[in-house]
C-alpha positions in Angstrom: 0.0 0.0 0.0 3.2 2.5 0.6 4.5 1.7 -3.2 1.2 2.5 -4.7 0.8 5.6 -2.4 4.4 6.9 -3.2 3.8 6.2 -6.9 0.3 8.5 -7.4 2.4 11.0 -5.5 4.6 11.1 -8.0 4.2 14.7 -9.5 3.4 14.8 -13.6 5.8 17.4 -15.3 4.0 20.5 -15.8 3.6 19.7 -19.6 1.9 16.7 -18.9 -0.7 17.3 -16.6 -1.8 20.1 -18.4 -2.1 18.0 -21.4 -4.1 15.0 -19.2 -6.4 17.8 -17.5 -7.4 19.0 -20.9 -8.1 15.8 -22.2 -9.9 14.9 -19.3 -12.2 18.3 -19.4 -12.5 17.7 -23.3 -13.5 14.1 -22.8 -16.0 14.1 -20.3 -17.5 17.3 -22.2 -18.0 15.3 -25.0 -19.6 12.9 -23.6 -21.7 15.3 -21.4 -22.7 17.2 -24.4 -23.7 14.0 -26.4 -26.0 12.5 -23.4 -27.3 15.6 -23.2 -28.5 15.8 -26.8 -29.7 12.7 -27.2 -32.1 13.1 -24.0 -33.3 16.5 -26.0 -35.2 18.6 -23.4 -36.4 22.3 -23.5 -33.6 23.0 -21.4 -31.1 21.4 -23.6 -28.5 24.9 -23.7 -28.7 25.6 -20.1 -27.7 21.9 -20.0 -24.8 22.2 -22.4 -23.4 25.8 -20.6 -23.4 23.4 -17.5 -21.6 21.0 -19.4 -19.1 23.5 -20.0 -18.5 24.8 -16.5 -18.7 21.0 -14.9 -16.1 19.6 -17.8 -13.9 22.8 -17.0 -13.5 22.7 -13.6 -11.3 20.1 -13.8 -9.2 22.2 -15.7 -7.3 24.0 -13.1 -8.0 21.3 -10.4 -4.3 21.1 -9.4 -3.4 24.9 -9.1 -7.2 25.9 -7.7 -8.2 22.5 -6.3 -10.5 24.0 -3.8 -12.0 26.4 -6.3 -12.5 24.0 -9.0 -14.3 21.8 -6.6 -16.5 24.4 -5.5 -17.5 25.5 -9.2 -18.1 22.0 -10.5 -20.4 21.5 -7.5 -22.1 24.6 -7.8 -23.0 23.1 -11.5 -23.8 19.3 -10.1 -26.2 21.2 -7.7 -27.5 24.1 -10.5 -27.9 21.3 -12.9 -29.6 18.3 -10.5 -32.2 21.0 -9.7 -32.7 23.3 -12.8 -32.3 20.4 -15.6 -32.0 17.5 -14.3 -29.1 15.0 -12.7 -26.5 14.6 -15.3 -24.9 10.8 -15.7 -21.2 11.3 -16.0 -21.4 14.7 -13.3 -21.1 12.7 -10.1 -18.2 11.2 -11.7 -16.6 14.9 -12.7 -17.7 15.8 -9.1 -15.3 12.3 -7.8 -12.3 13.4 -9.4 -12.5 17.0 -8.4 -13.0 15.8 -4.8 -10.0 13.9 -5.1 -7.7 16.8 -6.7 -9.2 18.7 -3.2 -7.8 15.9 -0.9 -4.8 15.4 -2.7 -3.6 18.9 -4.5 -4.8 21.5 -1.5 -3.3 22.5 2.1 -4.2 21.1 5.0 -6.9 23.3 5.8 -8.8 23.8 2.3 -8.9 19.9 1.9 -10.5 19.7 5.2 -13.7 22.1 3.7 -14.2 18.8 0.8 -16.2 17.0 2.9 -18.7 19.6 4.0 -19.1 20.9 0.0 -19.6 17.0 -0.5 -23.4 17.2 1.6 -24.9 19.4 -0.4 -24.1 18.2 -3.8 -25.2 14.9 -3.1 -28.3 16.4 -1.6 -28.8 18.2 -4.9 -28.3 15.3 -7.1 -30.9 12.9 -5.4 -33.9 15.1 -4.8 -35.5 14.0 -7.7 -35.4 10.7 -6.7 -38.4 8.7 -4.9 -37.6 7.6 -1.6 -35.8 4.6 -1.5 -32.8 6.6 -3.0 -31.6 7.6 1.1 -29.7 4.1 0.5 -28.3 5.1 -2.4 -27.2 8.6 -1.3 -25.4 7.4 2.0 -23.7 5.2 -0.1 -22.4 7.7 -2.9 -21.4 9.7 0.3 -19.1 7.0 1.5 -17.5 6.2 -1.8 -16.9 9.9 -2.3 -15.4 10.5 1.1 -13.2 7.6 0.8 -12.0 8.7 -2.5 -11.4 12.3 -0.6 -9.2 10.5 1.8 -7.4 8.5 -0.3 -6.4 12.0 -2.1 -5.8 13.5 1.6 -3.5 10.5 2.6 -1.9 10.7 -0.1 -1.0 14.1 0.1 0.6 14.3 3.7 2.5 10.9 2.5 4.1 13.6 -0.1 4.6 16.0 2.8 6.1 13.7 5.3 8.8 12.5 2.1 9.5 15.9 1.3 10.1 17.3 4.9 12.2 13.7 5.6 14.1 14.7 2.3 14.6 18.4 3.8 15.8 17.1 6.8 18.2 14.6 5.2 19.4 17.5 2.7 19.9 19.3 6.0 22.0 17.3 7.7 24.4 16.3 4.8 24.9 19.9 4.5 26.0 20.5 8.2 28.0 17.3 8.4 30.0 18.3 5.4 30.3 21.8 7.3 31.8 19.7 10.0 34.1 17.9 8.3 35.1 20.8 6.1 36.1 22.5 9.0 37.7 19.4 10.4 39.8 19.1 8.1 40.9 22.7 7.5 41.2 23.1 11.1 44.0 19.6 10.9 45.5 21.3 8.3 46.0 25.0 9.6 46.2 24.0 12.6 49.0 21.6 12.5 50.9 24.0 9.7 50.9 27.3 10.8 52.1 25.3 14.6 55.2 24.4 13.0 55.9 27.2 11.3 55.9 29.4 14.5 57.8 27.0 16.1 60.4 27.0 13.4 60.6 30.3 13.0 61.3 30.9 16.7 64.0 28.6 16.5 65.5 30.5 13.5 65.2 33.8 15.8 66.8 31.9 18.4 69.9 30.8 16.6 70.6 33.4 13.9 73.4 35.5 15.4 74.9 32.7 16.9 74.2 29.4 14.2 73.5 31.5 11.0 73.8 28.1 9.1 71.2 26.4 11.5 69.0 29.7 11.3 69.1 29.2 7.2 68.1 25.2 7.5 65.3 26.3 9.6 64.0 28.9 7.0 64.4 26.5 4.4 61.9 24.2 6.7 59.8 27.2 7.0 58.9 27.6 3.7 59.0 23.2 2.5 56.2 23.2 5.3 54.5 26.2 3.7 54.4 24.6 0.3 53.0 21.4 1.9 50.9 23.3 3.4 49.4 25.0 0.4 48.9 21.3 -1.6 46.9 20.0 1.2 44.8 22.8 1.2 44.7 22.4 -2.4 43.7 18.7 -2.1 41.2 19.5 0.7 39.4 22.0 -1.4 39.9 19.7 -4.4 38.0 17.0 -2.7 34.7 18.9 -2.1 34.7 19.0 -5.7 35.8 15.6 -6.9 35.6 12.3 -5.1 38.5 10.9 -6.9 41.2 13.0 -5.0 43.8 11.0 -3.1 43.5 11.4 0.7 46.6 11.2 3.1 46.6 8.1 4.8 49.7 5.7 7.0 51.8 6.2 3.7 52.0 9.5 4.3 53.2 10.3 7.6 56.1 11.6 6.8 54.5 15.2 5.8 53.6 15.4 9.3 56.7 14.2 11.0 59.3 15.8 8.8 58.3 19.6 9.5 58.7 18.7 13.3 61.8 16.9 13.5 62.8 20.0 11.7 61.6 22.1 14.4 64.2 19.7 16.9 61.4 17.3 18.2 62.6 13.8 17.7 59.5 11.5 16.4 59.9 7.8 16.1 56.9 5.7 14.1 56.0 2.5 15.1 54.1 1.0 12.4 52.9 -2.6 13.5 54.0 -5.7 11.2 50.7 -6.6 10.2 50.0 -3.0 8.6 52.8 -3.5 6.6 56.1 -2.3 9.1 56.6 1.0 7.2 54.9 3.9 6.2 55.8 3.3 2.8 53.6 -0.5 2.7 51.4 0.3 -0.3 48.0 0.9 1.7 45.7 -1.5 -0.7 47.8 -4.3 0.7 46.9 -3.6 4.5 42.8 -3.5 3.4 42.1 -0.9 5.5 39.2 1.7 4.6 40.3 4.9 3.2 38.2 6.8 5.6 39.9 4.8 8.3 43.5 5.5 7.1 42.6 9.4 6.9 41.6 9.9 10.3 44.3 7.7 11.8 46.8 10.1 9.7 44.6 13.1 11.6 44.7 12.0 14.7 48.6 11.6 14.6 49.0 14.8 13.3 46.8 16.4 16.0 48.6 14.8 18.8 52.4 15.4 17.3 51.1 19.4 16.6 49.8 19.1 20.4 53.0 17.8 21.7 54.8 20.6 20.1 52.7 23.4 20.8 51.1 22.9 24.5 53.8 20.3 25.8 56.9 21.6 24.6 58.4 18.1 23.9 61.3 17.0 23.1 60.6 13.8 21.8 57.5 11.8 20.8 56.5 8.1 19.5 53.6 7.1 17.7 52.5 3.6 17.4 49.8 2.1 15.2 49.1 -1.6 15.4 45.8 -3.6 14.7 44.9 -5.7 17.5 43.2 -9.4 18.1 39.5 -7.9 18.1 41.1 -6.1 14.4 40.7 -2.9 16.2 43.1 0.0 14.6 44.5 1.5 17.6 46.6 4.7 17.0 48.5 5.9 19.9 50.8 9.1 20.3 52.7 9.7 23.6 55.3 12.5 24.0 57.8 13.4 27.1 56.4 16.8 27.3 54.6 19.1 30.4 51.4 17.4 30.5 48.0 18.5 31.1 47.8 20.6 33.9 45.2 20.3 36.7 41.5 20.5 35.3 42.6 20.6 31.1 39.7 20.9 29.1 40.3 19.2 25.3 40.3 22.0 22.8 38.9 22.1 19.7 41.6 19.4 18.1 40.6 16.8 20.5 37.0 17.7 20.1 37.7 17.4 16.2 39.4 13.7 16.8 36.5 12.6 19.3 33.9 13.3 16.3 36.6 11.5 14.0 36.7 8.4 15.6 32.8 8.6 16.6 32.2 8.5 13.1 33.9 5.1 12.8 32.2 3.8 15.7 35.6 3.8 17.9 36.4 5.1 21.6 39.6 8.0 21.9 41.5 8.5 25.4 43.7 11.2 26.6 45.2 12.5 29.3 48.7 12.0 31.2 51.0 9.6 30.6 52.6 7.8 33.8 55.5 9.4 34.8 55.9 12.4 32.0 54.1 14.0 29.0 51.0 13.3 27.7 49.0 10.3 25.8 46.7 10.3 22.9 45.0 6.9 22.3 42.5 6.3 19.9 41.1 2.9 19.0 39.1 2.5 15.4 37.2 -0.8 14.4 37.6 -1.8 10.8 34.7 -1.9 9.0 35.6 -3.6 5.6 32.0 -1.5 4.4 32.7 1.5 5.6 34.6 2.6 2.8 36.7 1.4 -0.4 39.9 1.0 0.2 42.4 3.7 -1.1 44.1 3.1 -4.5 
């Protein structure tokens, strides 16, 4: 019963239902006029304007549905008392009602019913009677072809409004991970850069040749800056763009051992033992591979910028439940008393939510601090990258 109520909701173009509603109009005019001329009459051309008007109505029955119905019943009732009760009107008068159910608001679909009494009245006065039978059930029929307009009609609604809704929420969840991203990628950049640049400061009366190695880092982290924003932009607009995974650590690690922070990767033997394992081979989801490479780069810029370390380690290893668990400790301050995650850690938390995993943070026993983040593989939650 929902397939064949989504299919009559289906809108015609606008082409085509004008073309049906004047066929329709023409057609039951024709036949109208024709009954109407073979019953002769001395009435036959206030019969025939009737015609007209009834046949017309349905005309404009999707733009005006509550007008249209109230001008063909004006004629059923005009013509069932002046003339006499047409044969194909009632059946004019059906389809109109139904347009009213299905084409109008709310409110003016609501007003069918009560128009419905009177035209039925109308239609069977002439009869003797034993026609109350027949009346009560031409009311029924009527009214159930009203509803099935009606119900048909706030079916459409509730689509379109769950369509709105799901429009809506694509939109704000690729807000979300626009900014995400953008937010991994400044973030992390424009960290380094400050840091390096510092250090050049530091050192350039004293170690002019160290001061000119740092520069040199400055602007290499710049430029790598600039293609992944590049490649971030690139893939709102194409699909097909290659996103950073475990083979490309490096970017991220590079710019700070620069900066003097010693990073050691620990890539586990099953994913391959080195960053540069070609990352079909491993099986893992692309998604998954992105926002393990995000959540190492948010800790490593975190270590530099709020712990001043000297040193960090990141370790990524699947485990027995095939579990991707990414890990980034550093010997740095630490939290102090009461931290609050900022927005990075906020950003990983919705990361690894997404993929249906659990993140931890906090200090790590005996110095620094410790970013652990554990990421079920789902084999369907993405392809795999190229």
């Amino acid at each position: 019963m929902t397939r064949i109520l989504d299919r009559l909701g289906r809108p015609l173009t606008a082409r085509w239902a004008v073309a049906l509603d004047l066929s329709l109009a023409a057609a039951f005019l024709v036949a109208m006029v024709a009954i109407r001329v073979a019953e002769g009459g001395d009435r036959l051309a206030l019969a025939v304007v009737l015609s007209v008007v009834i046949a017309g109505s349905l005309v404009p029955r999707r733009r005006y549905p509550l007008g249209s119905y109230v001008v063909g019943s004006s004629g059923l009732v005009v013509e069932s008392l002046a003339v006499s009760p047409g044969q194909l009107t009632p059946y004019a008068n059906l389809i109109g009602l139904y347009a009213l159910g299905f084409h109008a608001s709310r409110g003016r679909a609501l007003v069918g019913p009560v128009i419905l009494v009177p035209g039925v009245l109308a239609y069977f006065a002439h009869e003797n009677g034993s026609s109350v039978a027949s009346a009560v059930g031409v009311v029924v029929v009527w009214l159930l072809a009203w509803a099935a307009g009606y119900a048909v009609a706030r079916r459409r609604e509730q689509m379109e409004a769950y369509r709105r809704l799901v429009r809506r929420e694509a939109v704000i969840n690729e807000r979300v991970r626009i900014a995400r991203e953008l937010h991994d990628v400044i973030g992390h950049t424009v960290n380094t850069m400050l840091v390096q640049a510092g250090a050049g400061r530091v050192v350039l009366d004293t170690d002019p040749d160290r001061a000119r190695e740092l520069l040199v880092s400055v602007e290499r982290t710049g430029r790598n800056a600039l293609a992944e924003l590049d490649r971030v932009l690139g893939v709102l607009r194409s699909d097909d763009e290659p996103e950073p995974g475990l083979d490309d650590l490096d970017t991220v690690v590079r710019p700070l051992v620069d900066a003097g922070m010693a990073v050691r990767v620990e890539l586990d033997a099953s994913l391959g033992g080195t960053s540069g394992t070609d990352s079909a081979a491993r099986g893992l989801p692309r998604g998954l591979e992105l926002s393990a490479h995000r959540i190492v780069q948010e800790g490593l810029t975190n270590a530099l910028k709020h712990g001043r370390a000297r040193s960090a380690t990141v370790r990524i290893r699947l485990d027995a439940m095939s579990t991707l668990v990414v890990e980034v400790r550093d010997d740095g301050r630490g939290p102090g008393a009461g931290y609050r995650p900022g927005r990075g850690l906020l950003g990983i938390a919705e990361r690894v939510s997404v993929l249906g995993g659990t993140v931890e943070h906090g200090p790590a026993p005996g110095r620094g601090f410790v970013l652990r983040a554990l990421l079920p593989v789902h084999k369907d939650f993405a392809e795999p990258r190229p």
